[in-house]
N, C-alpha and C positions, 0 to 999 in steps of 0.2 A: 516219722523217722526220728530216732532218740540217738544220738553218738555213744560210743563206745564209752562209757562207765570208767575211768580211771583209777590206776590203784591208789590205796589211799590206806596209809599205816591204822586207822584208828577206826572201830568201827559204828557203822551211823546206829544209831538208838531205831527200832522199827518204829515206822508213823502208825498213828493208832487213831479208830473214826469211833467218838463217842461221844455222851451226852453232856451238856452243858453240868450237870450235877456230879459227873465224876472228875469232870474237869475242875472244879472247884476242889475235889476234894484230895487237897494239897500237901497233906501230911505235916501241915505248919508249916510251912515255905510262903513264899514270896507272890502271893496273887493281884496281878494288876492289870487294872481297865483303862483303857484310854475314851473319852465320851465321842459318841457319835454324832454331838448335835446338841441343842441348848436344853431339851430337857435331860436326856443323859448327864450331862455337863454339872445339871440340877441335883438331879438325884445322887450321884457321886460325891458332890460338894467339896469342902478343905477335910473333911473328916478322917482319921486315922483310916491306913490302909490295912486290914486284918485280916487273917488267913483263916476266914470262914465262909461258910455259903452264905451269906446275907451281907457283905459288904460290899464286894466290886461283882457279883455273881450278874449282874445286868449286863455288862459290856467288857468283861474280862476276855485280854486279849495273850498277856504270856502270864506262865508260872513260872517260877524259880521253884524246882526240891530243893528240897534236904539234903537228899542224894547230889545233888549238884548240876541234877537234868535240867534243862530248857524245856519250855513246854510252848509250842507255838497254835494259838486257837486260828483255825481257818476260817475266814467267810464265805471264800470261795472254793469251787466243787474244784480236785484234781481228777482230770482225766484223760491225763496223759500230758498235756501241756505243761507242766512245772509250776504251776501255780503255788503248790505247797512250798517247793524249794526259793522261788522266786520271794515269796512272803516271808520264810523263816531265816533268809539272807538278809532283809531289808532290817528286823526286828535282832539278829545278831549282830549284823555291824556296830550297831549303835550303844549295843548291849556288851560287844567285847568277849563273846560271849565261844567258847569251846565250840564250833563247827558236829566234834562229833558226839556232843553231847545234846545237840537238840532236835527236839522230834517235834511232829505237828499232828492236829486232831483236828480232826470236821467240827465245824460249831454247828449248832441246833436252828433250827429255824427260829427266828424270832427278827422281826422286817425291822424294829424299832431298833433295837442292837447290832445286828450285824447289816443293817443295809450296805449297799453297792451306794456309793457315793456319786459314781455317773452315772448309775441306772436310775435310782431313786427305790430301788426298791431291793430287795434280797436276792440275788442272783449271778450267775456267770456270766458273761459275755461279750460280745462289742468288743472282744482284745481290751477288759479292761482291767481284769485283777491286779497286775502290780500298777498299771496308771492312776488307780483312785484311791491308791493305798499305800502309795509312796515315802509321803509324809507320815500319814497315820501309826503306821506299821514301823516305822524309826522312830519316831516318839514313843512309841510304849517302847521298844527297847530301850530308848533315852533315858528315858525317866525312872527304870525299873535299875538301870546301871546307876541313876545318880539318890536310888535307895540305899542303893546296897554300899555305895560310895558312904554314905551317909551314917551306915549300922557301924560299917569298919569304921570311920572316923569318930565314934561312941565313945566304940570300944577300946580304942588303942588312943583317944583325948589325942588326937592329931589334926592338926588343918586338914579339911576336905583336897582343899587344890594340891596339897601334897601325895596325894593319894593317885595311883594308876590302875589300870586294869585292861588285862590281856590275855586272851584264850580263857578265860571262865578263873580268874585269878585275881584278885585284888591284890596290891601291896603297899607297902609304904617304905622306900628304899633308906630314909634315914636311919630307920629304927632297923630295919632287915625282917619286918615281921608282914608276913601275908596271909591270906586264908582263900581258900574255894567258897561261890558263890556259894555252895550247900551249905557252909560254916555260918554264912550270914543271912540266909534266908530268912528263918525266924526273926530275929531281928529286925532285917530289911521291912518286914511285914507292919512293925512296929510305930516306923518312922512315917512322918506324914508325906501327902501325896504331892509333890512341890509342880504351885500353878504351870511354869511352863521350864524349859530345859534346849539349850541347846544343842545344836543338829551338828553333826561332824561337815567339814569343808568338805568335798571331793576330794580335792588332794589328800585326803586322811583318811579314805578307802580302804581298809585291807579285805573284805569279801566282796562288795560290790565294784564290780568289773573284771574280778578275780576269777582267774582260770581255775580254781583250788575248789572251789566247793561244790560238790558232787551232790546228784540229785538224794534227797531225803527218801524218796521212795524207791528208790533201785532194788535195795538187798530186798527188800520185803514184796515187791514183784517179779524177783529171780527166783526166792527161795519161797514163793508160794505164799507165804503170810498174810499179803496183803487181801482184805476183805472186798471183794465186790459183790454185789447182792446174788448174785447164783451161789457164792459160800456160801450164804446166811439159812440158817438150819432151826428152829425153833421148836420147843418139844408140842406133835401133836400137827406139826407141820402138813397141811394138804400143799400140794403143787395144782395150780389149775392153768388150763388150756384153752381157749376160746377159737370157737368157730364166729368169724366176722363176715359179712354181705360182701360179696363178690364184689358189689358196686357200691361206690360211695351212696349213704343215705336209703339203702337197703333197711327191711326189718325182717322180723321173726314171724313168717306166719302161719309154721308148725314146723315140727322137728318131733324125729322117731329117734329115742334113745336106747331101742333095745338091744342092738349092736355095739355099741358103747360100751353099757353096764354088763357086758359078758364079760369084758377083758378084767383080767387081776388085776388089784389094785385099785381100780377104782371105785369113789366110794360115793361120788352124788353127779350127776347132773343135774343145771339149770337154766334156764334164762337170765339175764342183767339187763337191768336197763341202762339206755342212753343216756347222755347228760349234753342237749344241745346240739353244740355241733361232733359229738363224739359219738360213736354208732352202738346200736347194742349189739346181742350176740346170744350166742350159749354156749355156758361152761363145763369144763368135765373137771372133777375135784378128785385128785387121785394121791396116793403116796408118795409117789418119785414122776417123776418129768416122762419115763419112756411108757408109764403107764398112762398119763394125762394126752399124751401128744397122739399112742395107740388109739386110744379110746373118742378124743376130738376126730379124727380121721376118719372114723366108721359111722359118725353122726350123720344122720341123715335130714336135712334142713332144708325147707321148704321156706323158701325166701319173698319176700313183696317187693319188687323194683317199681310199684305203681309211682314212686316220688324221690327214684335215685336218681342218678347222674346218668345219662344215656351218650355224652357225647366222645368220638373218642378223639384222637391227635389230631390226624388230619382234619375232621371238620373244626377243631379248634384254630390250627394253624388257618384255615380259609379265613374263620371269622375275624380273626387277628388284621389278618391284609386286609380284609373291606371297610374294616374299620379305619385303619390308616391311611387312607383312600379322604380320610373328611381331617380335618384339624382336629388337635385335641385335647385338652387341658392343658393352661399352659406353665408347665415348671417353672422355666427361668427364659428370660426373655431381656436381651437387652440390644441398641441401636435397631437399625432397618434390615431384615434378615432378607425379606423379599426384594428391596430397591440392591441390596449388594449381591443379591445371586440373578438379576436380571444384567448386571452391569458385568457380571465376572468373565474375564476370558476365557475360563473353563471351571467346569461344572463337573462335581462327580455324583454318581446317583449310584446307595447301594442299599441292600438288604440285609443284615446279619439275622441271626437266628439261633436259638438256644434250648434244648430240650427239658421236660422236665426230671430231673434228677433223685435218688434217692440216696439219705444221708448214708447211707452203708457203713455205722460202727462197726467194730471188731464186734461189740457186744449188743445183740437186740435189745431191745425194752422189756423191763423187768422189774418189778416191786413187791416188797413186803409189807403187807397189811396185819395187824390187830386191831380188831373191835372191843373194845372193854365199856365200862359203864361208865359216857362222860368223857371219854377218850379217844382217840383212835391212834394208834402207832404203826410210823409207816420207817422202812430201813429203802434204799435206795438210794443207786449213783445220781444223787439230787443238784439239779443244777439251776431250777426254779423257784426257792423257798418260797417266794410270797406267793406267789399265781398260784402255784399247786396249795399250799397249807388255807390257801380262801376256800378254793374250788373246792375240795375234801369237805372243810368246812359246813360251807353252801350244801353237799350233799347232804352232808348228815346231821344238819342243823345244830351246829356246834361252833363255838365260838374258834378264830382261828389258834387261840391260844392253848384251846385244847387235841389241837393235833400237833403230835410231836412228832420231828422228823428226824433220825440218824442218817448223817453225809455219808456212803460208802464211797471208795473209787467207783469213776466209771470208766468203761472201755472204749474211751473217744465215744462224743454226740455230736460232733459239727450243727451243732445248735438242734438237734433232735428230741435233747430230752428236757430243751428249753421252750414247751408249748405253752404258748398263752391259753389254749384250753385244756393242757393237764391230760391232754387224755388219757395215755396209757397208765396216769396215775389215779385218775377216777375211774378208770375199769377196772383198775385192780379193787379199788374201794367199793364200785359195786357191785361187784362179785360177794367179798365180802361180807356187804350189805344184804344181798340177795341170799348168801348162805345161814345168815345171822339169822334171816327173818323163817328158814326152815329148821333150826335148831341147831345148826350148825357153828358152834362158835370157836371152832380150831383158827389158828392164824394161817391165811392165806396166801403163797408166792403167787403171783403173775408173771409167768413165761413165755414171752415172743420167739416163733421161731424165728431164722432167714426170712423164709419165704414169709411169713405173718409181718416181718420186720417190711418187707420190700414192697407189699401190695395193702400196708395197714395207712398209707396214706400223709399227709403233710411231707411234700415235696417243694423242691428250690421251682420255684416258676418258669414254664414253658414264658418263653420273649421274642418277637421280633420286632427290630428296630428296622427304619427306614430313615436314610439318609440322605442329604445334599449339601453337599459344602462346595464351597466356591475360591478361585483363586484369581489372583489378578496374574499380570501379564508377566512379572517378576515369579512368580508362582508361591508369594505370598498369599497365606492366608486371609479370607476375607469374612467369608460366612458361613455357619454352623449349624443346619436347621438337622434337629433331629427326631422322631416321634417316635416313639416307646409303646409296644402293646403287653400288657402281661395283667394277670391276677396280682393284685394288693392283698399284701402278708397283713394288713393291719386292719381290714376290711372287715367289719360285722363282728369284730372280737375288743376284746377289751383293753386295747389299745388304740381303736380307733380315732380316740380323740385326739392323737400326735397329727392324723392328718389335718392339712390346711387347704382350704380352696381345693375338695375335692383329689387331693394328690399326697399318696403314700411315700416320702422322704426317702424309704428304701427301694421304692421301683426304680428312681432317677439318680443316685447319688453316683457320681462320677460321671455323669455326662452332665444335669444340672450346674453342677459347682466342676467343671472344665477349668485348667489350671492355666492352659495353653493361653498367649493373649491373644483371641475372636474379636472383633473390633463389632461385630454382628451375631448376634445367636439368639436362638430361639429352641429351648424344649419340650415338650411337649408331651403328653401320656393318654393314654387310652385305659380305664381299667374296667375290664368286662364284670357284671354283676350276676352274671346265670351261666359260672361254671362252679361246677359243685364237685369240682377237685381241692381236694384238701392243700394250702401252701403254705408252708415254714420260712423259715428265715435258713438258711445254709451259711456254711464256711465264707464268710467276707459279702453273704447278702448278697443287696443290688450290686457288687464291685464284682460279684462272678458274671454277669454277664455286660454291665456296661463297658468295663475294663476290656473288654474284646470286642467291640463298636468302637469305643474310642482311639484303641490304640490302632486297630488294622485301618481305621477312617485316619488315621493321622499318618501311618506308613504310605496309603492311599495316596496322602497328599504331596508326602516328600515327592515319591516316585513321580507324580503328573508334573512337578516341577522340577523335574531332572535334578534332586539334592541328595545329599545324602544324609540318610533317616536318622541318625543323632546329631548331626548339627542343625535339620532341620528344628527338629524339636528343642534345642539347646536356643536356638535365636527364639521361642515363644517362649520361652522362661525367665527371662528378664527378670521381670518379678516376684521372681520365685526362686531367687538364690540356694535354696536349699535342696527342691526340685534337680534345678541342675548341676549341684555338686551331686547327686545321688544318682544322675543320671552318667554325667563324665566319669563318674569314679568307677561305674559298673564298665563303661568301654575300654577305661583306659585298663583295667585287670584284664580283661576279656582280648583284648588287643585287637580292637578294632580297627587300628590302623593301620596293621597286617594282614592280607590277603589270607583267605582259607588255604589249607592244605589239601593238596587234588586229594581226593577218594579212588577208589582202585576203578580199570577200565569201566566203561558204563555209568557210574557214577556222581552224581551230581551234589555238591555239596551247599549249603547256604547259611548264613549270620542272621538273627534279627533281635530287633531290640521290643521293651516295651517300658511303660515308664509309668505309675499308676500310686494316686495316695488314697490310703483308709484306714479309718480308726486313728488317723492323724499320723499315720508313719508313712514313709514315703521310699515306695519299693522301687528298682528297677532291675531288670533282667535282661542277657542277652543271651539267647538260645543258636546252636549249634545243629544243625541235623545232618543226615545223608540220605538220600534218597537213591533207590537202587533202581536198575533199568526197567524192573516191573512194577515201578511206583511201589512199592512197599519202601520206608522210612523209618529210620532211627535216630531220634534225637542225643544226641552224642554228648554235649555240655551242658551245663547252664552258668552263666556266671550271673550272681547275686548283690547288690548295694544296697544297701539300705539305712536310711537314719528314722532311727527310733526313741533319738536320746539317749537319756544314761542309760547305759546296757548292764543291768541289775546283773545277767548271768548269761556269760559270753557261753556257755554251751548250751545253757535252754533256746540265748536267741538263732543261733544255728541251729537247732534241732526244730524249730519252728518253722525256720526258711525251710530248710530241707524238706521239714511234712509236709508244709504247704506246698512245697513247689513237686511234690509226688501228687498230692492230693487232687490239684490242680491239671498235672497230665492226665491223671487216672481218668481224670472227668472232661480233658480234652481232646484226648485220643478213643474211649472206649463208652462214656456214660452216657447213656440213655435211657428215657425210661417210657414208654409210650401205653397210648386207652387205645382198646377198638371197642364199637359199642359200651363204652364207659366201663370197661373193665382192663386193670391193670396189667398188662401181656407177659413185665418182666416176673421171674420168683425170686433165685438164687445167682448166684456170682456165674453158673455157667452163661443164662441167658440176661447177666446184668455184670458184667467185667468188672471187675479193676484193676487197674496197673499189677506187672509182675514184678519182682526184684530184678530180672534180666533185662526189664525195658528202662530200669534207671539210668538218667545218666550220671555222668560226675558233675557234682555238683559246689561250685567253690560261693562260699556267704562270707562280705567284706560289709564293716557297720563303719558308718561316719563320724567322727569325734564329736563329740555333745557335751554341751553342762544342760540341754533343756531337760526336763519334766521326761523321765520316762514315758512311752504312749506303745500300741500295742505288738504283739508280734505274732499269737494268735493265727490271724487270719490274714495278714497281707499280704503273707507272700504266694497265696493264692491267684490273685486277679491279675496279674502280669504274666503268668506261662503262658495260657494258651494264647493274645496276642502274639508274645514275643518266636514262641513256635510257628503260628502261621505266615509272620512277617518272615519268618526263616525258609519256612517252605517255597514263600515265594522266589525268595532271593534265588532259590536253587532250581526253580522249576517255571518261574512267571505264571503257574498258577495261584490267584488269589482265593483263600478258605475265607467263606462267608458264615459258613453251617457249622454246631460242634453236634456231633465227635467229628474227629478227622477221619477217623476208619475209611478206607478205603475210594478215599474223594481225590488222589493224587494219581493222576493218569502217567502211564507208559509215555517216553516219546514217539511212540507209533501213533498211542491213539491222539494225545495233541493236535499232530499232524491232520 
């Protein structure tokens, strides 16, 4: 969900996704890097700042033209989230710098220069592109404004401190004399790199916090412009299509192509190999997409499931329970969890439950490949640099420095097309590879349909939790014992060494680190090792499904002790002052302390809250529904709080909340994704939903005054809907939702009865 675009007299320069090499190539303007780290640091040194490829070309971060443009280098992938806009705000502010004069470009893959400062390595995610890049990102504005400060005060032999700059403007009011940044570019380029520069106050914000600055990428994906890899057209261009194993871990153990190679246009069929945990297949190499996609369809493929995945939902969901039937690894563990639930006056025992989910972009999986001698070029909405530019690498025995990656947009990934095994990027490459080795050396697109998109695998983890929490006789809180069953996203890949003592950080996160004070708790995990379902990381990770254990386990609790469910939780926050300003402020907009308004006869209406931090921001929600006399439901409000810190861009961070908190119905009321016999049941949006625009509700997002550290917005405001919907459903119906989706689990008052 993006807000409405507001007018704005001047118009934005289009953002442009290109190579590190064009970006340097600056027309004599003003090219400056800020170092990533002590060798960067190194290599940059005191040395004159020069407006050629070999001076700041390692870790150049804006250009100043001639022209008088801004030029903002991205590290991070846009796709759809504002990250371009949130970046080129941070590096304007400080730069003083004309709003509609600056644009931004995809940086190239290279881990050493553009790394993720909270990831450690080149890529999107974890809500963290303006969080890691806060400073950074103001400093090179800083420092490029106190060049250009620098060129003018040369030129014009005037004290620097008497010098200003404003909207892309330098002057000197003694004298009356000013110039555009383009006037001093050359110059500025001249002047040396000065060690450090300082940072504007907040109080001295004119774009950060600022209603005024409208996203960078709007006009150029209203008016088509904008490049995402289904644009990209290369001369000589095949399009290929791949037939994939029904079942995970499937291979090839014959395929009839003669039905295939009738259709026009097509111009090779092959095989591809695997890469590990990525499956192989066979490809059709055709001109355009409707002849690749013809021609895949009529394939005729004779498949080996002797050593795929056989199991499907429901026997996963059994083996889940028996498991949680025994102890099991323990997260977090603190006081006597067993002496205070034998002592407690009451005990609540519950099961929640979570299906496995598919990321459903607007836009499937898709890449552009070139093979050349010593090279490989790949174009794509890339939001992996390092993982993918190894993997490629590793394939084709190439160093990573020889695969070069062009950033396009991408069409939302909720962490999809951020695989730590590459996949859909090293199918595309071994296609490629595969084509290469029959003489084929045209450049190849990879196009995923829907359905390829929806049954190609790496899904948010099927979960169920079991719980008991305990209260004393005041129906305080006592003890928290919880056990977690699900597949580990970090399991057998190459990130597995983040796990500690056998336990993946994102299975537990938000039930482990419980914010609530438990004077008793105990976590626990289960991670099964022989299902051979593909799992990803999705929108807010382990926070999409603990966030909905915790919090209906915490309305659970209010309710056994006759409280009421935000003051409940308000009195366990003590500690967490921050916590519970984010929590009151969400009630007190919400008007909590106002009784609902009746719903028309039959009608049952209900309030609920939920309260949930991730990625270090700390969301709360309180959700509105009406439930009609045939248990059909419609959630009517949502009111939103959230502190995030400095709010870099009061309309990106709304339009955050808003997608997420769509996102998050979409997947609380409709998402599911189910195996029978180990194969994937859902294809397309008919038999895999998602939210309509009719089922939105109104949606109001209030943010809490901050001087901290910006932190993310991304993905939080995901993991408090469905909580706070089902605490609402109850309110209205004293049915308690344990299972997601909601679809059709709200009984009639007949059947109640």
């Amino acid at each position: 969900m993006h807000p409405i675009v507001r007018s704005h007299t001047a118009a934005i320069l289009p953002v442009r996704n290109v190579s590190r090499r064009r970006f340097m190539q600056g027309a004599g303007g003003l090219v400056l890097g800020i170092a990533l780290g002590p060798a960067a640091a190194r290599a940059a040194g005191g040395a004159t700042n020069q407006a050629s490829a070999d001076a700041f070309a390692p870790n150049a971060f804006v250009r100043v033209g001639t022209d008088g443009s801004v030029t903002v280098l991205s590290k991070h992938l846009e796709m759809g989230q504002g990250a371009y806009t949130g970046l080129a705000t941070l590096v304007a502010e400080e730069l003083d710098a004309d709003w509609s004069r600056v644009r931004v470009e995809g940086a190239p893959a290279n881990t050493d220069l553009y790394k993720n400062l909270a990831l450690g390595l080149q890529g999107t995610g974890g809500s963290t592109a303006i969080a890691n890049s806060y400073e950074q990102m103001r400093r090179a504005g800083a420092t490029a404004r106190a060049m250009l400060v620098a060129a003018a005060a040369e030129r014009w032999q005037v004290d620097p401190k008497d010098i200003t700059v404003s909207a892309g403007i330098v002057r000197h009011a003694a004298s009356q004399r000013q110039a555009g940044f383009g006037e001093l570019a050359a110059a500025a380029a001249r002047q040396p790199v000065p060690e450090s520069v300082p940072l504007k106050a907040q109080a001295d914000f004119k774009l950060i916090g600022n209603e005024a600055p409208r996203r960078v990428d709007g006009i150029a994906k209203t008016n088509g412009t904008a490049l995402f890899t289904q644009d990209m057209k290369l001369p000589g261009m095949l399009v290929a299509m791949a037939a994939h194993p029904p079942r995970f871990g499937g291979k090839v153990a014959s395929f009839d192509a003669s039905k295939a190679k009738a259709v026009p246009g097509v111009r090779h069929v092959l095989q591809f190999a695997g890469t590990g945990h990525n499956f192989e297949g066979v490809a059709v190499l055709a001109d355009n997409t409707w002849a690749a996609r013809t021609a895949r369809d009529a394939l005729q493929v004779q498949w080996d499931d002797s050593q795929a995945h056989r199991k499907g939902t429901d026997e996963i969901r059994a083996q889940y329970r028996k498991a949680l039937d025994s102890p099991g690894t323990v997260a977090a563990s603190h006081g006597d969890v067993d002496a205070a639930l034998a002592q407690a006056a009451k005990v609540i025992e519950a099961e929640y439950e979570v299906p496995y989910l598919a990321h459903a972009a607007m836009e499937p999986m898709n890449c552009l490949v070139q093979l050349g001698d010593g090279r490989c070029d790949i174009w794509n909405g890339e939001q992996f640099q390092s993982v993918d530019q190894a993997a490629v690498a590793k394939m084709l025995g190439l160093a990573p420095d020889q695969v070069f990656i062009t950033q396009l947009y991408a069409g939302g990934s909720f962490g999809r097309r951020a695989n730590a095994h590459a996949d859909y990027v090293t199918e595309a490459v071994s296609i490629a590879k595969a084509a290469r080795d029959q003489g084929v050396h045209a450049p190849i697109k990879l196009v995923w349909t829907r359905e390829d998109d929806t049954r190609g695998g790496y899904y948010r983890p099927l979960n169920v939790h079991r719980a008991r929490i305990g209260l004393d006789a005041q129906g305080k809180l006592q003890a928290w014992h919880v056990r977690l069953a699900g597949q580990s996203i970090f399991l057998g890949g190459p990130f597995e060494a983040a796990m500690k003592d056998g336990i993946d950080p994102t299975s537990v996160e938000g039930q482990a680190d419980l914010r609530y004070a438990v004077p008793n708790l105990r976590v626990e995990s289960y991670t099964p090792k022989d299902i051979g379902v593909p799992v990803l990381w999705y929108r807010s990770v382990g926070h999409t499904h603990t966030a909905f254990s915790a919090e209906g386990l915490m309305d659970e609790a209010a309710m056994a002790a006759g409280q009421d469910p935000v003051a409940y939780r308000a009195a366990l926050l003590e500690q967490h002052p921050r916590h519970r300003k984010v929590l009151e402020l969400a009630a007190e907009r919400a008007g909590w302390a106002r009784p609902l308004a009746d719903g028309a006869q039959g009608e049952r209406r209900g309030r609920g809250v939920a309260l949930h931090e991730s990625f270090n921001t700390i969301v709360a929600q309180v959700a509105e529904v009406t439930v009609k006399a045939d248990g059909s439901f419609k959630v009517d409000r949502i009111v939103c709080a959230l502190d995030c810190g400095v709010v870099v861009n009061p309309d990106v961070v709304r339009a955050q909340m808003e997608g997420g908190i769509g996102f998050g119905l979409s997947t609380a009321l409709h998402g599911a994704l189910t195996l029978k016999d180990g194969q994937v049941e859902q294809s397309n949006f008919h038999d895999y939903p998602v939210m309509r625009i009719n089922e939105m509700p109104a949606i109001e997002v209030h943010t809490v005054a901050s001087t901290e550290k910006p932190t993310g917005v991304g993905e939080p405001g995901v993991p408090p809907v469905a909580p706070a919907v089902a605490n609402a459903l109850y309110a209205a119906t004293g049915q308690r939702i344990r299972t997601l989706p909601f679809a059709a689990q709200i009984k009639a008052p007949a059947e109640q009865a």
